[in-house]
C-alpha positions as CSV (number, residue, x, y, z in Angstrom):
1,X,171.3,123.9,73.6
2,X,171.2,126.7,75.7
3,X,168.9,126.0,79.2
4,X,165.4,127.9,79.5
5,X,164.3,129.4,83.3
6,X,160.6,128.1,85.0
7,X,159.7,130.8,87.1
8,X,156.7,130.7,89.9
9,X,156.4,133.7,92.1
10,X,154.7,133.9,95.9
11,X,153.4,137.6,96.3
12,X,152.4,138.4,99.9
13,X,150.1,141.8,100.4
14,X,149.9,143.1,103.5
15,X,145.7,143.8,103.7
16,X,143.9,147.0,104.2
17,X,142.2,145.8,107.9
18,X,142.5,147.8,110.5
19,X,142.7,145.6,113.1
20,X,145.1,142.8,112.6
21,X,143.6,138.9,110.8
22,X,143.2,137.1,114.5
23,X,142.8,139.8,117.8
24,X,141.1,143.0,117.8
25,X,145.0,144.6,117.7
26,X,145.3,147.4,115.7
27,X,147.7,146.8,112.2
28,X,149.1,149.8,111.4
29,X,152.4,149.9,112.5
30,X,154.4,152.3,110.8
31,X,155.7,154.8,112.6
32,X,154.6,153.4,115.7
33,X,157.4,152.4,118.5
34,X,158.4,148.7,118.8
35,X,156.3,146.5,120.6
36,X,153.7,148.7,121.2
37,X,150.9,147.0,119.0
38,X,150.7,143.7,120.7
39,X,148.3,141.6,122.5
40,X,148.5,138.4,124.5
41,X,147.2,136.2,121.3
42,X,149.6,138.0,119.2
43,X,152.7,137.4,121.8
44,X,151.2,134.1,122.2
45,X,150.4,133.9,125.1
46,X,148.6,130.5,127.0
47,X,145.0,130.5,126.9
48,X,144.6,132.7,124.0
49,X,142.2,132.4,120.9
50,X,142.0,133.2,117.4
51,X,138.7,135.4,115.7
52,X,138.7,135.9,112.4
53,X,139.0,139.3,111.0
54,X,135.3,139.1,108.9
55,X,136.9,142.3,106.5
56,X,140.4,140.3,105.6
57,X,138.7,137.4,104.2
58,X,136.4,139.4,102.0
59,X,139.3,141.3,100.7
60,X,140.7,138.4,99.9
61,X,137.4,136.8,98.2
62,X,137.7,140.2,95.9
63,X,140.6,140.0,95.0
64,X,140.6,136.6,94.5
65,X,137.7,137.5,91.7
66,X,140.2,140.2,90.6
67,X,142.3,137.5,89.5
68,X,139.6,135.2,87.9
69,X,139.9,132.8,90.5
70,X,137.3,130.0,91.8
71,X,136.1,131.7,95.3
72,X,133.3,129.2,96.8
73,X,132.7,126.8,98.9
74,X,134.6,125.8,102.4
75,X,138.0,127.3,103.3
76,X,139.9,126.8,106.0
77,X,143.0,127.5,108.0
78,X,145.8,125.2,109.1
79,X,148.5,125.6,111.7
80,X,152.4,125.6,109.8
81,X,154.9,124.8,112.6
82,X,158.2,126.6,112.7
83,X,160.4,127.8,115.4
84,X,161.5,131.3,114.6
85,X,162.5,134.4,116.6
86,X,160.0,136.9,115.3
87,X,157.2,133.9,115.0
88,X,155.6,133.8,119.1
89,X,153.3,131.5,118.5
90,X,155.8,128.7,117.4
91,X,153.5,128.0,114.7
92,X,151.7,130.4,111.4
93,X,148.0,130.4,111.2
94,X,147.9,129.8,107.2
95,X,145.5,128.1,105.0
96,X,146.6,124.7,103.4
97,X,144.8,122.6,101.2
98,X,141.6,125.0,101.3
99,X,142.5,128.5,100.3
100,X,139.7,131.1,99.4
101,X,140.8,131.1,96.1
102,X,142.1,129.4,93.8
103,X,142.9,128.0,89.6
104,X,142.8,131.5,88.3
105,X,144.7,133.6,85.7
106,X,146.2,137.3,84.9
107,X,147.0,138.3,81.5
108,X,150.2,140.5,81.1
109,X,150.8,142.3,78.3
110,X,155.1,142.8,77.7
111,X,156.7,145.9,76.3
112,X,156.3,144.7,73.0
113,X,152.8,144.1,72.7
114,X,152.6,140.5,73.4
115,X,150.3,139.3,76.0
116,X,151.3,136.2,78.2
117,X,148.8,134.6,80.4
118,X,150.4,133.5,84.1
119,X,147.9,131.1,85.8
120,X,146.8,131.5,89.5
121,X,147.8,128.5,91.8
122,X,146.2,129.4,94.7
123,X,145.8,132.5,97.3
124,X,145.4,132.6,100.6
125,X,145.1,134.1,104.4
126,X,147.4,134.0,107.1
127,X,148.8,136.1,109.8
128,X,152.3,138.0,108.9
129,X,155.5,137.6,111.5
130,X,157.0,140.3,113.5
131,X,160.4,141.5,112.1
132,X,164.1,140.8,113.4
133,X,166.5,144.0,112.9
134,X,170.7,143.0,113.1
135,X,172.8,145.6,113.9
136,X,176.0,146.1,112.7
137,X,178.8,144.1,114.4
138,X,176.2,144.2,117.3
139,X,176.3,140.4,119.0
140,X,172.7,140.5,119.3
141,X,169.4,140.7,117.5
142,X,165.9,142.9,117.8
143,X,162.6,142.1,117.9
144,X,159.8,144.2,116.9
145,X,156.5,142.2,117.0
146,X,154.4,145.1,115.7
147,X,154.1,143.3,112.7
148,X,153.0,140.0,114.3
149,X,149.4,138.9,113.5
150,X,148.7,141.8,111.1
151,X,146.5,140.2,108.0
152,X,148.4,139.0,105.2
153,X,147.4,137.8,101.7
154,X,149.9,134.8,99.9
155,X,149.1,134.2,96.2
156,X,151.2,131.7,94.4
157,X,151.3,131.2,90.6
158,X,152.0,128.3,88.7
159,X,155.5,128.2,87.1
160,X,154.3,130.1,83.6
161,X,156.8,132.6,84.0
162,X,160.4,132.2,81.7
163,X,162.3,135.7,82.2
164,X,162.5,138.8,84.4
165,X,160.6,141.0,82.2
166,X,157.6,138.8,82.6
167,X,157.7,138.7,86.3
168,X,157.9,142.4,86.5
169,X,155.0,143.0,84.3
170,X,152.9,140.1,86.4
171,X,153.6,141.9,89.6
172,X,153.3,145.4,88.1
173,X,149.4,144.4,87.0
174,X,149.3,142.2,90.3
175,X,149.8,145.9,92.1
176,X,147.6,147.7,90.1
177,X,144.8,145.7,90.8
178,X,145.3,145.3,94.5
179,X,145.7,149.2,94.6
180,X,142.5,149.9,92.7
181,X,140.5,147.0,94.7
182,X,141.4,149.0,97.9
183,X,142.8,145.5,99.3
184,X,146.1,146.6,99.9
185,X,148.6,149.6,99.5
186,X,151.1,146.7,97.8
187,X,154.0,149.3,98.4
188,X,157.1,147.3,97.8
189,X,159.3,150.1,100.0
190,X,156.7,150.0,102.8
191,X,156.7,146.0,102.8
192,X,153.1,146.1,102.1
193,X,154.3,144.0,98.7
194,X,156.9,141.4,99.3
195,X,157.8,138.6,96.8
196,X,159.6,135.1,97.1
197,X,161.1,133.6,93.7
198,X,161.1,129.8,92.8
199,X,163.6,129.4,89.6
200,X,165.2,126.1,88.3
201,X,166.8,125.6,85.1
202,X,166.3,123.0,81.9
203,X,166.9,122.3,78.4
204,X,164.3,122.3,76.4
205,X,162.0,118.8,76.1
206,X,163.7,117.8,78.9
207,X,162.4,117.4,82.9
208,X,162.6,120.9,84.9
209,X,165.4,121.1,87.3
210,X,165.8,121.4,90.9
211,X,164.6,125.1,92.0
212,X,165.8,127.4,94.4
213,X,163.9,129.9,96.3
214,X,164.9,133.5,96.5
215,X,162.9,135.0,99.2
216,X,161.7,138.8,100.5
217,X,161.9,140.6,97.6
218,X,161.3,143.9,98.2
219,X,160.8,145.8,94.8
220,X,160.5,144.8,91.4
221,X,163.6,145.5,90.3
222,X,165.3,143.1,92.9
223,X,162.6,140.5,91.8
224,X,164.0,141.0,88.1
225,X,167.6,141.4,89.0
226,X,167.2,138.0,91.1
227,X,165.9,136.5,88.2
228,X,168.7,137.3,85.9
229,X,171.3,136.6,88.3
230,X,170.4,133.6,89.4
231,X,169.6,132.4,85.6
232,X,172.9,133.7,85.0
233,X,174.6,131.6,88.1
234,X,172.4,128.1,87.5
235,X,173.6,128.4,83.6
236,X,177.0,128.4,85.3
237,X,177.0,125.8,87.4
238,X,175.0,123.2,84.4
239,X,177.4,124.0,81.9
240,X,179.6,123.1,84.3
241,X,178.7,119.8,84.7
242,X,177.6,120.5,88.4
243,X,174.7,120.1,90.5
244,X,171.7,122.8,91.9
245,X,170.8,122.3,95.5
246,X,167.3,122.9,96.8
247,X,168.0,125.6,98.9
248,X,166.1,128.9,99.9
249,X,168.5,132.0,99.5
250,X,168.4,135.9,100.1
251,X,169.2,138.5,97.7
252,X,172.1,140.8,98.7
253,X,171.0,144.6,97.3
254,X,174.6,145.9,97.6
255,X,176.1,143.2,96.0
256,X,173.8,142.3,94.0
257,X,173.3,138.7,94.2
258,X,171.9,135.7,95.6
259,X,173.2,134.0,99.2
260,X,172.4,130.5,100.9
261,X,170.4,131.3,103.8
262,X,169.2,127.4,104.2
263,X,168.6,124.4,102.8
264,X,164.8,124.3,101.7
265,X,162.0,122.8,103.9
266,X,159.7,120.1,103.1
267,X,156.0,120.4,103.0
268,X,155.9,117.6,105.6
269,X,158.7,119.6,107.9
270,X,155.6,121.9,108.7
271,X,153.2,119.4,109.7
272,X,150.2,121.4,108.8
273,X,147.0,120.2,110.7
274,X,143.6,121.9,110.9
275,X,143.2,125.0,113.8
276,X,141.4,123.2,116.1
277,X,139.9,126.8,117.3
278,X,139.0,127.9,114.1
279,X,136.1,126.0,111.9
280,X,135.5,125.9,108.6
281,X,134.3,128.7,106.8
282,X,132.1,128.4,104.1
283,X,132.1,130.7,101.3
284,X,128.4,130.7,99.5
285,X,127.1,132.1,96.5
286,X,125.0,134.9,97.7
287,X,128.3,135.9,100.0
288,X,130.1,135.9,97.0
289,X,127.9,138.4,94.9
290,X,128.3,140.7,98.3
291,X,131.6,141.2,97.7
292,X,131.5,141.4,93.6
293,X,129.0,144.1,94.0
294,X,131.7,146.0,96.4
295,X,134.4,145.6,93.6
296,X,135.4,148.7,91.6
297,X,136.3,148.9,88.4
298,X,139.9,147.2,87.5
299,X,142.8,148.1,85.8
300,X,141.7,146.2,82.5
301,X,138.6,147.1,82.6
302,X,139.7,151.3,82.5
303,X,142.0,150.7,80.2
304,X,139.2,149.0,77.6
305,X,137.3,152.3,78.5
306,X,140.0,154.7,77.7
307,X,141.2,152.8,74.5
308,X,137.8,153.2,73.1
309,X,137.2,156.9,73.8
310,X,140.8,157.1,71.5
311,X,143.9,157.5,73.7
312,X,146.9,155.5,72.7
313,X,147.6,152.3,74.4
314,X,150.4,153.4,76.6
315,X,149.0,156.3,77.7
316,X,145.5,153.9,78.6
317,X,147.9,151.8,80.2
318,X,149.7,154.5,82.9
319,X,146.4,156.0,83.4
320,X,144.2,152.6,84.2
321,X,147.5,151.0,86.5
322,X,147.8,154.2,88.6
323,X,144.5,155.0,91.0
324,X,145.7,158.8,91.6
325,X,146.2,159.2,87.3
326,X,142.8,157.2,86.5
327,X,140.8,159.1,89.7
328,X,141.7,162.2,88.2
329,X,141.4,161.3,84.4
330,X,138.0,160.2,85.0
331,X,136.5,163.4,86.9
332,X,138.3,165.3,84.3
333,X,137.3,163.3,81.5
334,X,133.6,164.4,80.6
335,X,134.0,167.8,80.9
336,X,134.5,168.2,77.2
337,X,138.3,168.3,76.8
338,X,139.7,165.9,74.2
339,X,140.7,162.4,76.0
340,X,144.1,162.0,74.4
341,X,145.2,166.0,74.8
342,X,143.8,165.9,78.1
343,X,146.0,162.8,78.9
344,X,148.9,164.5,77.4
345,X,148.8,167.2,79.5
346,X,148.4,165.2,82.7
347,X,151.3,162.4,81.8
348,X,153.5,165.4,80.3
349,X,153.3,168.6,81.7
350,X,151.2,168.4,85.0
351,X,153.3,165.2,86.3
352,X,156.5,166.8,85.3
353,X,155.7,169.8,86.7
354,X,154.7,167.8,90.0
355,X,157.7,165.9,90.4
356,X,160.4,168.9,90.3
357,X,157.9,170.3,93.0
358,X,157.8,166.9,94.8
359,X,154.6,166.8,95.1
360,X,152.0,164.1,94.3
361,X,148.8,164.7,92.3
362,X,146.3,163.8,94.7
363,X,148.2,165.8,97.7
364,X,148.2,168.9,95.1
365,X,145.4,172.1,94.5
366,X,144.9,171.1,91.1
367,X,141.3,170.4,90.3
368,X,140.1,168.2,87.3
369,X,137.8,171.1,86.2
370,X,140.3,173.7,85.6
371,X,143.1,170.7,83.5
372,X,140.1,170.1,81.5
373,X,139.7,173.6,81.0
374,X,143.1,174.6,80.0
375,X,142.7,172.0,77.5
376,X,139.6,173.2,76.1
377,X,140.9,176.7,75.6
378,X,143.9,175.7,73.6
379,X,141.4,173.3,71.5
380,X,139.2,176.2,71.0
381,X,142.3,178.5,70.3
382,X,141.2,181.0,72.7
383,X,144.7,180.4,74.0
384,X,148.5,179.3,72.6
385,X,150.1,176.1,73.9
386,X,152.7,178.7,75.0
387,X,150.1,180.8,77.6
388,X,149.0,177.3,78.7
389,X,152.0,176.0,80.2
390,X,153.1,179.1,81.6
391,X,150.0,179.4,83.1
392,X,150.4,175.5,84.1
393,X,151.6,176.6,87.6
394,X,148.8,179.0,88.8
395,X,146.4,176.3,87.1
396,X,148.6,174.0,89.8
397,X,147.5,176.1,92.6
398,X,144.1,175.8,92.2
399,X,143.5,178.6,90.2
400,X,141.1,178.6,87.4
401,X,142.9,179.0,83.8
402,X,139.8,180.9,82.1
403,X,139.6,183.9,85.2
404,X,143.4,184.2,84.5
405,X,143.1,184.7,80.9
406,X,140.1,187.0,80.8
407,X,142.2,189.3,84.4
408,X,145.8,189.1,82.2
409,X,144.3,189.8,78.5
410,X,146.0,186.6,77.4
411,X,143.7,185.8,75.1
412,X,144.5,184.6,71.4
413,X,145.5,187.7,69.1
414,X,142.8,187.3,66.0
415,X,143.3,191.2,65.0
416,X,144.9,190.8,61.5
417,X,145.9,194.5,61.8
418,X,147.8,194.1,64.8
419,X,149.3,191.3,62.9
420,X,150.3,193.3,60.7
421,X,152.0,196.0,62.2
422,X,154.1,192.9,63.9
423,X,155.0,191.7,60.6
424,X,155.5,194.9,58.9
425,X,158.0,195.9,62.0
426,X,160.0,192.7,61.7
427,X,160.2,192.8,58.0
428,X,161.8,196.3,58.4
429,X,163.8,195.4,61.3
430,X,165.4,192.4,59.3
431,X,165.7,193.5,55.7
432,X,168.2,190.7,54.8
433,X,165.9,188.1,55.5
434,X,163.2,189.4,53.6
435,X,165.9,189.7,50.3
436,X,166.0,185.6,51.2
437,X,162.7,184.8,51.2
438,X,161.6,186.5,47.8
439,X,165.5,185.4,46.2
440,X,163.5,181.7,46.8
441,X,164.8,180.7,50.4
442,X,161.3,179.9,52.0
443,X,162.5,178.7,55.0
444,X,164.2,181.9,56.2
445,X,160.6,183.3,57.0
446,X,161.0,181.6,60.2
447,X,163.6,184.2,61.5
448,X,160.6,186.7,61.0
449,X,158.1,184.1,62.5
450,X,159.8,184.1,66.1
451,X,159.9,188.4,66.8
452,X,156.6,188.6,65.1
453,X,155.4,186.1,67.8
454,X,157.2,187.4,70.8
455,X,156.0,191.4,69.7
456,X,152.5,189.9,70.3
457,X,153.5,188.5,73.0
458,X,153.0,185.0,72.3
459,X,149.1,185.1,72.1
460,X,148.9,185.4,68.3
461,X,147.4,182.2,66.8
462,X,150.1,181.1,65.0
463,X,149.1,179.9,62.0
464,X,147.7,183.2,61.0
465,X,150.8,184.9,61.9
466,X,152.3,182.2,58.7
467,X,149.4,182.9,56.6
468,X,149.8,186.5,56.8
469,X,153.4,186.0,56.9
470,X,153.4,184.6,53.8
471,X,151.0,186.9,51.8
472,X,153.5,190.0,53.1
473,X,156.2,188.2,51.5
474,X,154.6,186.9,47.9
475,X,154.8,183.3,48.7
């Protein structure tokens, strides 16, 4: 029997605070030169002590509820004791057997349709470390502590994942509603989004297998190609007849596979106990509905609304998981254009369009108005699809579509005696073709349709170019 993979995922966000989860310190550290955003609590200094950042906890309580989790009652944080370089303190300020929220679920829906429900373990608070840089062949290390203290969010599922493609559509929905909450930016490249991977092997009816941990992954496609590797590796070694080790590994990009960074801690080698400088907090009802009422709407939520005003479900799904696509859907959306042409055109052309100019949508001049009413005049066949995109670039730069039709005269051709005379010029020009069509070759009248449509310059509506094509020709 072949062996089958348990999969739990840790997901730590970096929060949107703008002073770091313990000191008054500012967070936002890129760009900024090492060591510059410190403070004596963050460098650990003697004497120094922790205040809670009010704004991380209720980002956390939100998107805790994001995730259908149980946020109430008392939460509370716990020192973890460690010695590490980039760690000052000696010791993490995390949350242990209270975390603000916790027992809730996320349903994923796969590439083929199915949906698969990953439970929520637990998430919770606690202050990131600074960050360790190795230089090549250089016989030393350094430290930026930047990093140190800034707010971080740790969610932990339960092991209801079995395969890579179902971790990278949990963590794809995981970032989409962290994005649209506003809690974090949960960019992977920016390590604003970082993910650990707990993975053992078994066969089927029988007791899961020792896991290893593959930590600080940095995008989703190391997440998945982690996954498959170390499936891949683990198979090897069972079938072998040998044994997995509880140890915690990295992920080697270039090479593309796992390494034995050390063998796994304990709970007990952290020796959690309460902050004695930090009491209990206790999460209450009425708090609660404060921060619910602050929630915007999420991901699933959008894509519900979109499905039922008729756009196709993976169009519903890229607009509702992207907050730039969905911000400008929705502005665009009730000014009359049809929802699933008006998604077309912003998936299709506009975001094609965008990326060979390297721009993003929100950074660009385009203005839901004018989208909605490029759509509107092809719908109302004031225009051709052909005018529309090659007006697509002015309409980019913030121009309005409908002044540019009505200053260029690009408005539909209607005028069946223009028509005409285009018809009657191509039919002379191309006297062969003509023999073809009335010998009984019908399709040959498209070699007149093109020159009768570039004579009018592409603004004739073209199914009464065919029409009229076709009584000229006795079909």
């Amino acid at each position: 029997m072949s062996y089958q993979a348990v999969i739990g995922l840790e997901v730590h966000l970096q929060l949107k605070t703008r002073s770091k989860i313990f000191s008054a310190c500012p967070q936002d550290y890129h760009g900024a030169e090492p060591n510059t955003l410190t403070d004596p609590f963050t460098l650990g200094l003697p004497g120094t002590l922790p205040t809670l950042n009010r704004e991380a906890v209720e980002l956390a309580m939100m998107f805790g509820l994001g995730l259908n989790c149980d946020v109430s009652g008392p939460t509370q944080f716990h020192r973890k004791n460690y010695f590490y370089p980039d760690a000052p303190k000696n010791f993490q300020l995390s949350q242990y057997d209270r975390p603000v929220a916790r027992d809730g679920h996320l349903d994923v829906t796969l590439e083929g349709g199915e949906v698969s429900r990953i439970r929520i373990k637990r998430a919770h608070l606690e202050d990131d470390a600074g960050k360790l840089t190795h230089p090549t062949y250089a016989p030393y290390s350094l430290l930026d502590l930047n990093r140190a203290g800034s707010s971080l969010l740790e969610m932990v599922t339960e092991a209801d994942i079995t395969g890579a493609e179902q971790a990278r559509a949990f963590l794809e929905a995981v970032q989409a509603i962290a994005q649209a909450l506003g809690v974090s930016d949960a960019a992977p490249e920016e390590g604003k989004m970082r993910c650990d991977v707990n993975l053992s092997l078994h066969r089927p009816g029988e007791p899961w297998g020792t896991k290893v941990e593959v930590k600080n992954l940095n995008s989703f496609r190391s997440v998945a190609r982690a996954i498959e590797y170390e499936t891949a590796r683990q198979t090897r070694v069972l079938s072998a007849g040998g044994r997995i080790t509880q140890d915690t590994l990295g992920w080697d990009e270039g090479g593309q596979k796992t390494f034995v960074m050390r063998t796994k801690e304990g709970e007990a080698d952290y020796r959690y106990f309460p902050e004695p400088d930090l009491p209990p907090l206790d999460i209450t009802p009425e708090w609660r509905a404060r921060v619910q009422a602050r929630m915007p709407e999420l991901p699933a939520q959008k894509q519900a609304r979109y499905l039922a005003a008729g756009v196709r479900p993976g169009d519903a799904h890229t607009l509702s998981h992207s907050v730039d696509l969905s911000r400008f859907y929705d502005a665009a959306l009730p000014l009359g254009a049809d929802p699933q042409k008006l998604a077309n055109w912003l998936l299709g052309d506009v975001s094609g369009l965008l990326a060979t100019q390297g721009q993003r949508l929100e950074a660009s001049a385009l203005r839901p108005a004018h989208l909605a009413a490029l759509v509107r005049l092809i719908d109302e066949g004031a225009i051709s699809g052909r005018v529309a995109k090659d007006l697509l670039p002015e309409v980019l730069a913030g121009h309005d579509p409908a002044e540019l039709v009505q200053a260029r005269g690009l408005a539909v051709v209607t005028d069946t005696a223009a028509i005409d005379a285009a018809i009657d010029a191509a039919m002379q020009a191309d006297p062969a073709t003509v023999d073809k069509v009335r010998a009984g070759n019908a399709k040959a009248m498209n070699a007149l349709f093109g020159p009768v449509m570039k004579a009018t310059g592409g603004q004739a509506r073209p199914e009464v170019v065919r029409e009229r094509l076709q009584a000229k020709l006795g079909l």
